[in-house]
N, C-alpha and C positions, 0 to 999 in steps of 0.2 A: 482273424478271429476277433469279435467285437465281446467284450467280458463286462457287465456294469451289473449292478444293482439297481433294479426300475423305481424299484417303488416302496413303501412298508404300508401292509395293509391287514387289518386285523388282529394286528400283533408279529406278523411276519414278514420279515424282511424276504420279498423276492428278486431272485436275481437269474439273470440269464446270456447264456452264451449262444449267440450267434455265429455260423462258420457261413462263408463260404466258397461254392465250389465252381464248375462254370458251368453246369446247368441249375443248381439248386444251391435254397438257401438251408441250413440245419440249424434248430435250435432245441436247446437244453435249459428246463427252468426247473430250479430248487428251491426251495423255502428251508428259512432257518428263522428260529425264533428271537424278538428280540428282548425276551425276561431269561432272567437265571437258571434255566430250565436244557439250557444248550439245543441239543440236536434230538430230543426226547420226544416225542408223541407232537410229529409235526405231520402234514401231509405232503404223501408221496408227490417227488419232481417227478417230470413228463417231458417225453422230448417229440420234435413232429421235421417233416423236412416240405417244405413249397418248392416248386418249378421256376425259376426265375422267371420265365417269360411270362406267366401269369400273376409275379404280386411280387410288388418292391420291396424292400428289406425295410424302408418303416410300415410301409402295412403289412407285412408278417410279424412285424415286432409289437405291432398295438395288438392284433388278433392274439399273439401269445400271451401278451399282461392282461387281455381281457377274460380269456380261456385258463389264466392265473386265478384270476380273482372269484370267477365261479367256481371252481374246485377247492378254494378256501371258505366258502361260503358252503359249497354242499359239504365239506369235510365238517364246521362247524354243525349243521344240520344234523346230518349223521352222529354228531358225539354226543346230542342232546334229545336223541329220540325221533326227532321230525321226521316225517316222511318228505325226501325230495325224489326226484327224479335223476338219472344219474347224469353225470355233467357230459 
């Protein structure tokens, strides 16, 4: 199991767990805020699993910080009216 924090983006520290197995990779990404606000009105983590033989464990790891950061982006969207599309 690989455990880190990627990134902070928008106010949100994201982080994510990697497993894996010997055909597939599992990954688990949560956001927690980083103002005094704790675990309050953040948006929902999301978890997905890849095939090993189709995609390496760093390109399912950028696909997930990238699939991070649109859902924090459509979450903001959504909290201020806008119409997006859903991620």
């Amino acid at each position: 199991m690989i455990s880190h924090e990627i990134e902070t983006y928008r106010g949100f520290r994201v982080r994510m767990i990697l497993e894996e197995t010997p055909t597939h990779w599992m990954c688990e990404v949560t956001f927690e805020r980083t103002d005094s606000l704790g675990r309050h009105d953040v948006p929902t983590g999301f978890g997905k699993d890849a095939d090993k033989s189709n995609v390496s464990a760093l390109n399912f790891s950028i696909a997930m910080q990238s699939e991070a950061r649109t859902l924090i982006d459509w979450w903001f969207a959504n909290r201020i009216g806008l119409k997006c599309p859903s991620p």
